[in-house]
C-alpha positions in Angstrom: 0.3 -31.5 286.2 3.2 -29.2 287.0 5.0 -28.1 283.9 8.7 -27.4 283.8 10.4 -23.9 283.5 10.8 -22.5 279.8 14.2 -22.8 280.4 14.4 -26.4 280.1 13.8 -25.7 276.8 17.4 -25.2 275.8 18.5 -28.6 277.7 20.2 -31.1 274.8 21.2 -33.9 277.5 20.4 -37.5 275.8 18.3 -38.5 279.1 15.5 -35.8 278.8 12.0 -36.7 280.6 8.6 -36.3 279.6 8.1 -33.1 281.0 10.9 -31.5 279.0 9.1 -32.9 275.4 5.9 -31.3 276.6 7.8 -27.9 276.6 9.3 -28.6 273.2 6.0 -29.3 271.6 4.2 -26.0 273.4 7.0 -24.2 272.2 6.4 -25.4 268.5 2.7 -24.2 268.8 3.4 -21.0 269.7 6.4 -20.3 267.3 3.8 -21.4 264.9 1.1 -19.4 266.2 3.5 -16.6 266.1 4.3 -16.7 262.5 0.7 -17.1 261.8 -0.2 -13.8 263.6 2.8 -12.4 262.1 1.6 -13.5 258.4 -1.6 -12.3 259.3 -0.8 -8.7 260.3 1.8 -8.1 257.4 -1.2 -8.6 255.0 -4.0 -6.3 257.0 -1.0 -4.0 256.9 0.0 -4.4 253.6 -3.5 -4.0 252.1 -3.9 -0.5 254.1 -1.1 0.4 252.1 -3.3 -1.1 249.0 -6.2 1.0 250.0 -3.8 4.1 250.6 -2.8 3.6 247.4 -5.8 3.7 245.9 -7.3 6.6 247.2 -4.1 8.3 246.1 -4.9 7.4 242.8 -8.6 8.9 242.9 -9.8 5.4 242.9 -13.0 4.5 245.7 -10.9 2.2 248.0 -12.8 -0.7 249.1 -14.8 -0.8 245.7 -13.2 -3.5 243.8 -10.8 -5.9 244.9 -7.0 -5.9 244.2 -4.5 -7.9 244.6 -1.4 -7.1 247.0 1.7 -6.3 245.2 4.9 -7.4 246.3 5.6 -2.9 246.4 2.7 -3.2 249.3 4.3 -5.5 251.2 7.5 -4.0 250.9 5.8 -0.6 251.8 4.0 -2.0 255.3 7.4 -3.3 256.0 8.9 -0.1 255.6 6.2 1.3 257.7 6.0 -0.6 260.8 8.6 0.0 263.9 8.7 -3.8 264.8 9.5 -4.9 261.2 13.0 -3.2 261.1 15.0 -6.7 261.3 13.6 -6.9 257.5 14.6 -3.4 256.0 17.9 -5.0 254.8 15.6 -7.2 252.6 13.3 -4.2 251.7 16.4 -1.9 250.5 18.0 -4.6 248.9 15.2 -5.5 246.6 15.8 -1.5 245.8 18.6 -2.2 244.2 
């Protein structure tokens, strides 16, 4: 069927239809969905930093497995343009 605008979205009347839900519940998924790709790049991005780390080091990256340190995390937020709503968290754990 014919969905609704997005912009029904924001409607709060007390008489809403069936169509309007729909919207809501989409828009659920995909904030979720977001998040979830979100969650999912931070870590490829953090463990870059992992491997950059270790081939710093002198270690063979990719040899044996580490874990991801809070520091990486921190690091691949530091490191990535779209992240830059966080760096008040990052430079406040600095402290």
């Amino acid at each position: 069927g014919k969905r609704p605008k997005l912009q029904q979205v924001d409607e709060r009347d007390e008489d809403r239809d069936d169509e309007t839900f729909a919207i809501r519940a989409d828009a659920c998924y995909v904030m979720a969905r977001a998040c979830e790709l979100f969650a999912m790049d931070m870590t490829k991005r953090s463990e870059l930093v992992l491997e950059d780390n270790k081939r710093a080091r002198g270690e063979r990256a990719g040899h044996a497995k580490s874990q991801l340190k809070v520091q990486d995390v921190l690091c691949a937020i530091d490191n990535t343009d779209y992240c830059d709503f966080l760096l008040d968290l990052v430079h406040a754990r600095d402290d």
